[in-house]
ZAMARGU-4260 file (C-alpha; in steps of 0.2 Angstrom, whole numbers, plus 5000, padded with zeros to 4 digits):
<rodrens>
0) 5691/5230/5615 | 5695/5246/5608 | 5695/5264/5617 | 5680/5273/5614 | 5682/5293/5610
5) 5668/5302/5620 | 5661/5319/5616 | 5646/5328/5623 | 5646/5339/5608 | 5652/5345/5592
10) 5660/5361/5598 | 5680/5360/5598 | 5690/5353/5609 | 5691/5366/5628 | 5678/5377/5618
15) 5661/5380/5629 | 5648/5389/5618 | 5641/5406/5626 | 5624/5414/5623 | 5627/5433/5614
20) 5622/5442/5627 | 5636/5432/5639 | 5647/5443/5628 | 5640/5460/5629 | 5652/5473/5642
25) 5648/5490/5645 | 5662/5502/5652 | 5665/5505/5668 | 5658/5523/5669 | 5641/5516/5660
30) 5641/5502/5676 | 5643/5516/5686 | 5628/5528/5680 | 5618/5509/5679 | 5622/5506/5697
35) 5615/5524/5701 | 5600/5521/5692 | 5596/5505/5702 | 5602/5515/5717 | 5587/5527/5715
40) 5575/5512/5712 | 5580/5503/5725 | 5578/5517/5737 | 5560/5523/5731 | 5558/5502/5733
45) 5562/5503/5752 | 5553/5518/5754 | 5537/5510/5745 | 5542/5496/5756 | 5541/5503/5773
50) 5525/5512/5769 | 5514/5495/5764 | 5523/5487/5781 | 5513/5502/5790 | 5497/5502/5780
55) 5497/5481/5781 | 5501/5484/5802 | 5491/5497/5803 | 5475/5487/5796 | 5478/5468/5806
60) 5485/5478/5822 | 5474/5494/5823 | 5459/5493/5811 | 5464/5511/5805 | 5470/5514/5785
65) 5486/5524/5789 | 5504/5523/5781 | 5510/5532/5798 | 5521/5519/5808 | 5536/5520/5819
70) 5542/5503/5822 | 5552/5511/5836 | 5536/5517/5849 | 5527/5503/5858 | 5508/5501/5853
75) 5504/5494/5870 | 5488/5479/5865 | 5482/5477/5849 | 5464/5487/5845 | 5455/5470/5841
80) 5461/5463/5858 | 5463/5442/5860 | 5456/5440/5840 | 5471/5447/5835 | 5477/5429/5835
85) 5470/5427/5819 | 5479/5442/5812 | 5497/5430/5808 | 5485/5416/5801 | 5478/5427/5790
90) 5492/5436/5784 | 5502/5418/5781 | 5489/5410/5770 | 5490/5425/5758 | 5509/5422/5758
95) 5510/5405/5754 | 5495/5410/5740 | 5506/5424/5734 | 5522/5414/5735 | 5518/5398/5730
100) 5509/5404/5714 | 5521/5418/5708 | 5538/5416/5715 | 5544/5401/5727 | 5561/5413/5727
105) 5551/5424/5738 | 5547/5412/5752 | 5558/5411/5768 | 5572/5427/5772 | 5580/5432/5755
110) 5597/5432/5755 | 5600/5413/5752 | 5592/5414/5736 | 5602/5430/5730 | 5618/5420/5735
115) 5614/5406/5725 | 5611/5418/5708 | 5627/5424/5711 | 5635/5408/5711 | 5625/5396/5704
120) 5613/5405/5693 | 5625/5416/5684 | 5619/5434/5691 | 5599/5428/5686 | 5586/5435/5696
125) 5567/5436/5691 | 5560/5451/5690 | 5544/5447/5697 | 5553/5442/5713 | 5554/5458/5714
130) 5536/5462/5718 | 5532/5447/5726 | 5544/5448/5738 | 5540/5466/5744 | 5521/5461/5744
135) 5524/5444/5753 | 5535/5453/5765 | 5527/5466/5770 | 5510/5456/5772 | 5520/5443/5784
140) 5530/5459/5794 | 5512/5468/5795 | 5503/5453/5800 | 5514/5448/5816 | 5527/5434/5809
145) 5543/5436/5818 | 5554/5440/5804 | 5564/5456/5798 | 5562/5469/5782 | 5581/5469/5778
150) 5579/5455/5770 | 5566/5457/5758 | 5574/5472/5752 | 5590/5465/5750 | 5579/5454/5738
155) 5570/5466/5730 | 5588/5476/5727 | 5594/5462/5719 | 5581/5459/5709 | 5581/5472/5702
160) 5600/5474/5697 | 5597/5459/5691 | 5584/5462/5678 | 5588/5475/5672 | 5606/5467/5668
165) 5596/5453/5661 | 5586/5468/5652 | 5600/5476/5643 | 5611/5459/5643 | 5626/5460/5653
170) 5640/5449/5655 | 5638/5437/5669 | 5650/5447/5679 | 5641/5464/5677 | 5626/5457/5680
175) 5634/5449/5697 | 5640/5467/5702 | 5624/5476/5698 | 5613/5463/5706 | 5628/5465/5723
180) 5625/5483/5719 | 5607/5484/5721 | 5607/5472/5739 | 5620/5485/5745 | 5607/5498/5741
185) 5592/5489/5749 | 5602/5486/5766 | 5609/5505/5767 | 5590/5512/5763 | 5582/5502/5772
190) 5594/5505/5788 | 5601/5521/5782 | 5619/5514/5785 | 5628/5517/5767 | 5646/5509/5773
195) 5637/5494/5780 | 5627/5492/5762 | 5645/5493/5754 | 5650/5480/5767 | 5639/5468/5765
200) 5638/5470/5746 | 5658/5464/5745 | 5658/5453/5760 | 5643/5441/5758 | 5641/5441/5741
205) 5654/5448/5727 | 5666/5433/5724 | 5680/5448/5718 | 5683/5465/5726 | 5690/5476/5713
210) 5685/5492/5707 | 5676/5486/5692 | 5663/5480/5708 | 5668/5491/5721 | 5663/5507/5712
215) 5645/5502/5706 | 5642/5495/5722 | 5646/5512/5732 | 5637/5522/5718 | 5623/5513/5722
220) 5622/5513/5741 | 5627/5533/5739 | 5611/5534/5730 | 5597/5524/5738 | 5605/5530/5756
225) 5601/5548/5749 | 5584/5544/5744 | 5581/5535/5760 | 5586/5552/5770 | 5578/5565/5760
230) 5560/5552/5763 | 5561/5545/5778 | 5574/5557/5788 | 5592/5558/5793 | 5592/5550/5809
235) 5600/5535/5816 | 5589/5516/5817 | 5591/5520/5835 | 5591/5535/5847 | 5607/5529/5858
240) 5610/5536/5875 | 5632/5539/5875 | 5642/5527/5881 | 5656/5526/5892 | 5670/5513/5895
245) 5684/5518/5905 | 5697/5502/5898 | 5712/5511/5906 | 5706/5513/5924 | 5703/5499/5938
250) 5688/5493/5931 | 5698/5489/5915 | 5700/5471/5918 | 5681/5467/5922 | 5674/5476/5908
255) 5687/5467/5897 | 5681/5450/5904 | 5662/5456/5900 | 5665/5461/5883 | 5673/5440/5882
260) 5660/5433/5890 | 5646/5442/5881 | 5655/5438/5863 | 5657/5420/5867 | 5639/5419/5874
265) 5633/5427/5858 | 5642/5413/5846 | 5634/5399/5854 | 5618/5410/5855 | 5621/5411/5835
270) 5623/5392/5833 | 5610/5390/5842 | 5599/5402/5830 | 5607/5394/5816 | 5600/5375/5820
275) 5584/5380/5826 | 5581/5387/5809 | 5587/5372/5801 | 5577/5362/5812 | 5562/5371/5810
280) 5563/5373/5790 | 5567/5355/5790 | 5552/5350/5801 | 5537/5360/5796 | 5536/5351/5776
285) 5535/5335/5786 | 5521/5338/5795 | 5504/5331/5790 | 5495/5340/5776 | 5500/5354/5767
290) 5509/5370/5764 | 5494/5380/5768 | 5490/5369/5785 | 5508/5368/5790 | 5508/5388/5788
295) 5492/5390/5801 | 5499/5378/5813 | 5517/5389/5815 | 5505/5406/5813 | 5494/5400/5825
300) 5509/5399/5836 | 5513/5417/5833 | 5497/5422/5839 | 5495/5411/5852 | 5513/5422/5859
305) 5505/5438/5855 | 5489/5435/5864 | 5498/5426/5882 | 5511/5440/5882 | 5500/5453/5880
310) 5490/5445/5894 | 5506/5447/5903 | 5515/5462/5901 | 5505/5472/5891 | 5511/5472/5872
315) 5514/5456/5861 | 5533/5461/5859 | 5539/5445/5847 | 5529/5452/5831 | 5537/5460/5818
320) 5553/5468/5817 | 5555/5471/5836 | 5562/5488/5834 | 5554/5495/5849 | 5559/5481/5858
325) 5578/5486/5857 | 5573/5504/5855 | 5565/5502/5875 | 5581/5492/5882 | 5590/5506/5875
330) 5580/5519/5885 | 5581/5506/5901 | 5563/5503/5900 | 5567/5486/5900 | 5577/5481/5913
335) 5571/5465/5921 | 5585/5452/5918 | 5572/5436/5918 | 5561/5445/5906 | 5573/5450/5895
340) 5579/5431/5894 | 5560/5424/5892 | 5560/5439/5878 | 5577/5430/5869 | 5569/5414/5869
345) 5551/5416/5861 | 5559/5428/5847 | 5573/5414/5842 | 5556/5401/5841 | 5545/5415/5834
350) 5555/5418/5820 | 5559/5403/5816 | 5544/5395/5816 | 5537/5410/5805 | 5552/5406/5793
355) 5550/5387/5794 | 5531/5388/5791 | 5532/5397/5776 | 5533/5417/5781 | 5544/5429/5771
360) 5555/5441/5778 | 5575/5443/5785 | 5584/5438/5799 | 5595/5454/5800 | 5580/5463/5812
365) 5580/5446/5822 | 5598/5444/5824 | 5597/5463/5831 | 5585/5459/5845 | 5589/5442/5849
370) 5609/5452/5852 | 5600/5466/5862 | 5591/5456/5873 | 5603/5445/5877 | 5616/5457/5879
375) 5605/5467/5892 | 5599/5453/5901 | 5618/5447/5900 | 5624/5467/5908 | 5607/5463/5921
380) 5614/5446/5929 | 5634/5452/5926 | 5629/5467/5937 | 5623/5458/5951 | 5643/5447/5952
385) 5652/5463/5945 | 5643/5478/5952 | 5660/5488/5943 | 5660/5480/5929 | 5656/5494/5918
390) 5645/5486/5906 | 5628/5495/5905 | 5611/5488/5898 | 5612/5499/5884 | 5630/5495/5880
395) 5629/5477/5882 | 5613/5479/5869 | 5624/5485/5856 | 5640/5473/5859 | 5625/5458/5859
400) 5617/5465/5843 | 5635/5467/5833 | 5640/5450/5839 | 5624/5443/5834 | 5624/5448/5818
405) 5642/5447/5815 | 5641/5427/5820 | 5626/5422/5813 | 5629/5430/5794 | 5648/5429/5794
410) 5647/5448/5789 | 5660/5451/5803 | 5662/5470/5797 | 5647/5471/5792 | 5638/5468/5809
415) 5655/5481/5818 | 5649/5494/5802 | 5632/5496/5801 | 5628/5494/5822 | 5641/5508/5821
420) 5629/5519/5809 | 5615/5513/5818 | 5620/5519/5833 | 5632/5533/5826 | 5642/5530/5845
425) 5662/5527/5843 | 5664/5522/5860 | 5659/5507/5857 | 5668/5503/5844 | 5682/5492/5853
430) 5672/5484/5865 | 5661/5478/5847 | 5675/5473/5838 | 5680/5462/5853 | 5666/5454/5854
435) 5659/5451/5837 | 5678/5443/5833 | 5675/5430/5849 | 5657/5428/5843 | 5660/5424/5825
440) 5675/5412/5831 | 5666/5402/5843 | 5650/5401/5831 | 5661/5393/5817 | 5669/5381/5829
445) 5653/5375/5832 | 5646/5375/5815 | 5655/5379/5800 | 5640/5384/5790 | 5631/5403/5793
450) 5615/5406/5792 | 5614/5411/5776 | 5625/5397/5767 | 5618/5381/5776 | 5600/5384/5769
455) 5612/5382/5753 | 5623/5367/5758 | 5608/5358/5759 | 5603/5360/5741 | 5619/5354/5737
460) 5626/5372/5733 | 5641/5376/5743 | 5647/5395/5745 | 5667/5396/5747 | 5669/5406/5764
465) 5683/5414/5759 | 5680/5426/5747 | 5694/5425/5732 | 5702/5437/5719 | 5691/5435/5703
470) 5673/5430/5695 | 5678/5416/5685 | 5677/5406/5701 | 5658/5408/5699 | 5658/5398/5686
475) 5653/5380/5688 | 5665/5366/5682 | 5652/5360/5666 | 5656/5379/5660 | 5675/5376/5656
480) 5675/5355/5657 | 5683/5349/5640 | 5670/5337/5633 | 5681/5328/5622 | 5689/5314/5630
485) 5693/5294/5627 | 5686/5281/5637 | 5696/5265/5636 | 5693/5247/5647 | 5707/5242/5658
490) 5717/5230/5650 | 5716/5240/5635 | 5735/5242/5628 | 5740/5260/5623 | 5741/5254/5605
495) 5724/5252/5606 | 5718/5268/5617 | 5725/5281/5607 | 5719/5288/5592 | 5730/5290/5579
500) 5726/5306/5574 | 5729/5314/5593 | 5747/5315/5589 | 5747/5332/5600 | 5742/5322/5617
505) 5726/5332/5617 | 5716/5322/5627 | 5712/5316/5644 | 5710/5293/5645 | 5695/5289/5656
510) 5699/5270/5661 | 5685/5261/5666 | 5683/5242/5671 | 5662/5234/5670 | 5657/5252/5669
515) 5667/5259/5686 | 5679/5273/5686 | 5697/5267/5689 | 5705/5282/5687 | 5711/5296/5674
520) 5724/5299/5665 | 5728/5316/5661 | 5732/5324/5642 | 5748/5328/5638 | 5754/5314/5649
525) 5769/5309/5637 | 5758/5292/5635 | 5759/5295/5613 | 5778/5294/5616 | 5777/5278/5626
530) 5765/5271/5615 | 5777/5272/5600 | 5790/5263/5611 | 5779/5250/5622 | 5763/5249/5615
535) 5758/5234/5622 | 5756/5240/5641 | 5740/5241/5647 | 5730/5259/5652 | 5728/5259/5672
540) 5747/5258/5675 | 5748/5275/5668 | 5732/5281/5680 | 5735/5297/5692 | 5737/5288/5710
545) 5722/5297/5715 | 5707/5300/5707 | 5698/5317/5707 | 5680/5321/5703 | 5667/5333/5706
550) 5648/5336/5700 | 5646/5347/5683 | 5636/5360/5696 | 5651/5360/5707 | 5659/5377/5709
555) 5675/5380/5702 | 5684/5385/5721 | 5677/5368/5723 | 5687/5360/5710 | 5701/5368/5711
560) 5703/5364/5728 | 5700/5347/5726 | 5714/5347/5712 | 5727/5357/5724 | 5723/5344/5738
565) 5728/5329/5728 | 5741/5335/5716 | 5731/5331/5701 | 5732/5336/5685 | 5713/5335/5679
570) 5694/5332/5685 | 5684/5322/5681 | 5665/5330/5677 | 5651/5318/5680 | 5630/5322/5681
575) 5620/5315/5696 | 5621/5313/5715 | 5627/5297/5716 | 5644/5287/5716 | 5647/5292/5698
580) 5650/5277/5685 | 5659/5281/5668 | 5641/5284/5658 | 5639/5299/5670 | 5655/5306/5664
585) 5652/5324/5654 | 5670/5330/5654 | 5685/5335/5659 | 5691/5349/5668 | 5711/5348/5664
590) 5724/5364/5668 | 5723/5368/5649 | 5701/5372/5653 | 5706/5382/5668 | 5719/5393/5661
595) 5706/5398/5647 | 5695/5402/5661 | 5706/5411/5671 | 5713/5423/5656 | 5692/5424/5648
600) 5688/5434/5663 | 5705/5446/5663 | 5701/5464/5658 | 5712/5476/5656
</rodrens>
C-alpha cells in the first residue's frame, strides 16, 4: 500500500503558529521598572497578608477583633478553652468552599502550582489565585491548620507577576521572569530576607540565570523587602542568642561529628516529611464521602492535638506557623528532649494531614520547626553521650532548620541564605552548610523527588533538577514538533514511500506494521538518493536501531535527553498516556525543530 503523508495542520513544514501577544518584548530597563512595581504590590500583599492572619487568629483563638499578633510570643490556652476544637473545622470548610468554587490552584501549599505555570503552563497564572489564595490561607493559618504563610505568598507573588504580564502581554519568557520575580518578593517580605528571595526565585523556579531574569528578580525583592521593613520593622524572624563553635580546639572533632550526624538525621527526617505528605494527599480523596467530610475528619484531627496538648503542657503548640515554637527553643525554654521529639512528630502529622485534607498554606514554616525541634532534641540526647560536644540547643535548632529546608525543597542555598538572614549569625555559617549538603544528599538518595516536584511527578509533569542555560527548555515538545511527516506500512519499498515532490529529504518516515510503531526514520537520511538507486527495498531496514518517543506535554530537557541517551536523530510526538500506536502520532521533533528553538529564544 502506499505511504500516507500526515500533517496536523496547514502551517509549513517546522512552523508552530504563536498567539501575538507570544511575540510582544519589552526592554530590559521596562522589565526592570515592571518587576519594581510588582515588588511594591507584592510587599503591601504580604503586609495585607499577615494582618488578616492576625485579625482570622485573633477572632477563632481569642474572641477579640484585633490585627495585633506576634506569631513569635506564646498565647498559653485558647480563651474559648476545649471548644476551640471546632475552631480548625470551621476554618477548613470555608476553605474548601472558597477553594473549590474560585480557585482549585489555591488549595494545598503553593509552590507546586507556580512550578508547573513556569513549566508547563507558559508563565500563566490567574489573577484571582491571587486573592483566593491570601483569603484561603490566612483563614486555614488563623484557624489552627498546621501549615505555613510562606507559601501562600509565594503564590500570591506569582500571581500577580503573572497577571499583570498576561495584562500587558508579555513574551512567555518575561512573563516567566516576572512571575519568578514576584515569588522572590513574597518569600523576602514575608521573611524579610532579600538574598534568600533572589535565591529561591533563580534556584526553584527560573529554568535560565542570566541578567535578563536575574535583574528583575532582585529589583523586585529589593522592593517588597523595603516595603516589608518600613511596615512591619527591620528585625530578624528570630531573636538569636550568639553562637559559638570552637572547630580548631579539642572539641573540634565532636562538634564536627554533631554537625554529620544532625545533617544526616535531617535528610531521612525530609524523606520522611516528603512521603508522609504524599501519603497523606494520596489518602484523604479516598476516603468515604466528600471533600468537605474528608476536610472535617483531618481538622478534627487538628483540634483533637490542640485540645490534649493543651491539657498537657499548657499551649496547643502544633497550630499555625509554630513561630513561637522555635522562638522558645531558641530562648531554651524548651529543653526537654522527649518533648521536643513528641513536638517533631505531631507537627510532621499535623501539617500534613491539614495539607492532605484540603488546608491551604506552605511548608517553608513547617520545614523550620520540624528542623528546630529536631535539632534541639538532637543537641538534648547528643549532650548526654558528648557532654563536650559543643552543640547547643539553639545552634542545633538552626543547623536542624537549614538542613530541613535545604533537604526537603532542594533550595540548598536557599535554606544556608535566608536561616542566615533570619538569624543574621555568621557563626554558624559552616556548621549550616555542612549539614544542609549531608541533608540534601542523603534525602535525594532516598527519594529523588523534593517536596515540591513530586506533587508534580504525579500529574505526569516532571521538573528537570538541574537547572539549565536558557528558556526554550520550557517549552514542551508539541511547541517545536514538525507536524508534517510520512507514514508508510512496513513492506512498503522506498519507491513507494517517498513523495516525489520531497526531493529536499524534508521529512521524517513513521513506519508502522497493523497500526504499531516500528520505528522512525529520520529526514535527511540520504533515503531519496537510495531510492533513485534501489528502489525496491522495503522501509524498516532503513529504521533508527532505537526508537525514541515522548508525550506532546513532555518538556523539552525531557526530549532532549532521551535524544542524547539514544543517539537519535528525531522524536517521535504522540498524544495520550498509553503505549502510543501510529494514530496517536502528532509530530516530529527532529534536530532541524530544535535548532529553531534554540535560536527563537536567542537575544542579543
Amino acid at each position: 500500500m502506499p505511504a500516507v503523508s500526515t500533517s496536523a495542520s496547514p502551517a509549513l513544514l517546522g512552523s508552530a503558529s504563536k498567539p501575538a501577544a507570544e511575540e510582544r518584548r519589552v526592554s530590559l530597563l521596562t522589565l526592570c521598572g515592571l518587576a519594581l512595581v510588582i515588588g511594591i504590590m507584592t510587599g503591601l500583599g504580604a503586609v495585607a497578608f499577615r494582618a488578616l492572619i492576625a485579625m482570622v487568629h485573633n477572632l477563632s483563638y481569642n474572641g477579640t477583633l484585633s490585627f495585633a499578633y506576634d506569631a513569635n510570643v506564646s498565647e498559653g490556652p485558647s480563651r474559648f478553652g476545649d471548644l476551640v476544637l471546632f475552631s480548625p473545622i470551621i476554618g477548613g470548610l470555608v476553605v474548601v468552599f472558597l477553594v473549590k468554587r474560585f480557585a482549585p490552584e489555591a488549595k494545598g501549599h503553593g509552590v507546586p502550582e507556580v512550578m508547573d505555570a513556569v513549566f508547563y503552563k507558559r508563565g500563566n497564572i490567574r489573577g484571582a489565585v491571587a486573592l483566593v489564595k491570601a483569603l484561603a490561607s490566612a483563614i486555614s493559618i488563623g484557624t489552627g491548620a498546621a501549615v505555613g504563610r510562606e507559601g501562600p505568598i509565594i503564590q500570591i507573588g506569582s500571581a500577580l507577576g503573572s497577571a499583570f504580564s498576561q495584562y500587558i502581554g508579555l513574551s512567555t519568557w518575561q512573563k516567566i521572569t516576572l512571575l519568578s520575580a514576584g515569588a522572590g518578593a513574597g518569600i523576602a517580605a514575608t521573611f524579610n530576607t532579600p538574598l534568600g528571595g533572589v535565591l529561591f526565585a533563580l534556584e526553584i523556579l527560573l529554568p535560565e540565570v542570566s541578567n535578563r531574569t536575574f535583574l528583575p528578580v532582585v529589583v523586585a525583592t529589593g522592593a517588597a523587602t523595603t516595603i516589608g521593613r518600613i511596615l512591619i520593622g527591620p528585625d530578624p524572624a528570630f531573636a538569636v542568642p550568639d553562637v559559638q563553635f570552637s572547630l580548631a580546639g579539642a572539641s573540634a572533632p565532636a562538634e564536627i561529628l554533631s554537625f554529620v550526624l544532625l545533617g544526616v538525621l535531617c535528610g531521612v527526617a525530609a524523606w520522611a516529611f516528603i512521603r508522609m505528605l504524599v501519603f497523606m494527599e494520596d489518602g484523604f480523596p479516598k476516603l468515604p464521602g466528600n471533600e468537605y467530610t474528608q476536610n472535617i475528619i483531618g481538622m478534627s484531627i487538628i483540634g483533637l492535638m490542640m485540645v490534649g496538648l493543651t491539657h498537657g503542657f499548657g499551649q496547643p503548640y502544633v497550630n499555625g506557623v509554630g513561630y513561637s515554637v522555635i522562638q522558645s527553643i531558641f530562648d531554651q525554654k524548651l529543653t526537654v528532649a522527649g518533648l521536643l521529639a513528641l513536638l517533631f512528630v505531631l507537627k510532621m502529622v499535623a501539617t500534613t494531614v491539614s495539607l492532605g485534607c484540603g488546608a491551604s498554606g506552605g511548608i517553608f514554616s513547617p520545614s523550620l520547626y520540624l528542623g528546630a525541634t529536631l535539632g534541639a532534641a538532637f543537641a538534648a540526647a547528643i549532650g548526654v553521650v558528648f557532654p563536650h560536644s559543643g552543640l547547643s540547643l539553639p545552634s542545633a535548632a538552626i543547623i536542624g532548620m537549614a538542613a530541613m529546608v535545604g533537604a526537603g525543597t532542594g533550595g540548598v542555598m536557599t535554606a544556608i541564605v535566608m536561616v542566615f538572614e533570619m538569624t543574621r549569625d555568621y557563626a554558624i555559617i559552616v556548621p549550616v552548610i555542612v549539614a544542609v549538603a549531608l541533608a540534601a544528599g542523603v534525602r535525594r538518595a532516598l527519594i529523588g523527588e523534593t517536596i515540591y516536584t513530586i506533587k508534580l511527578r504525579h500529574r505526569g509533569h516532571r521538573i528537570p533538577k538541574e537547572r539549565h542555560i536558557n528558556l526554550y527548555l520550557v517549552k514542551q515538545a508539541r511547541d517545536i514538533m514538525e507536524k508534517k511527516f510520512i507514514v508508510a506500512r512496513a513492506g512498503t519499498t522506498l519507491r513507494q514511500a517517498i513523495v516525489p515532490d520531497d526531493i529536499d529529504d524534508v521529512r521524517a518516515i513513521v513506519v508502522e506494521r497493523e497500526g504499531r510503531i516500528v520505528g522512525l526514520i529520520p529526514p535527511r537520511s540520504g533515503l531519496w538518493l537510495k531510492a533513485s538507486s534501489n528502489p525496491d527495498v522495503p522501509v524498516e531496514r532503513y529504521v533508527e536501531s532505537r526508537l525514541v518517543i515522548c508525550r506532546d506535554q513532555d518538556l523539552l530537557s525531557l526530549a532532549f535527553a532521551r535524544l542524547k541517551r539514544h543517539r537519535a536523530g528525531a522524536a517521535i510526538v504522540f498524544r495520550g498516556t498509553a503505549r502510543p500506536r501510529v494514530n496517536d502520532i502528532v509530530g516530529i521533533i527532529t534536530k532541524r525543530a530544535v535548532a529553531d528553538a534554540v535560536i527563537d529564544s536567542y537575544e542579543d
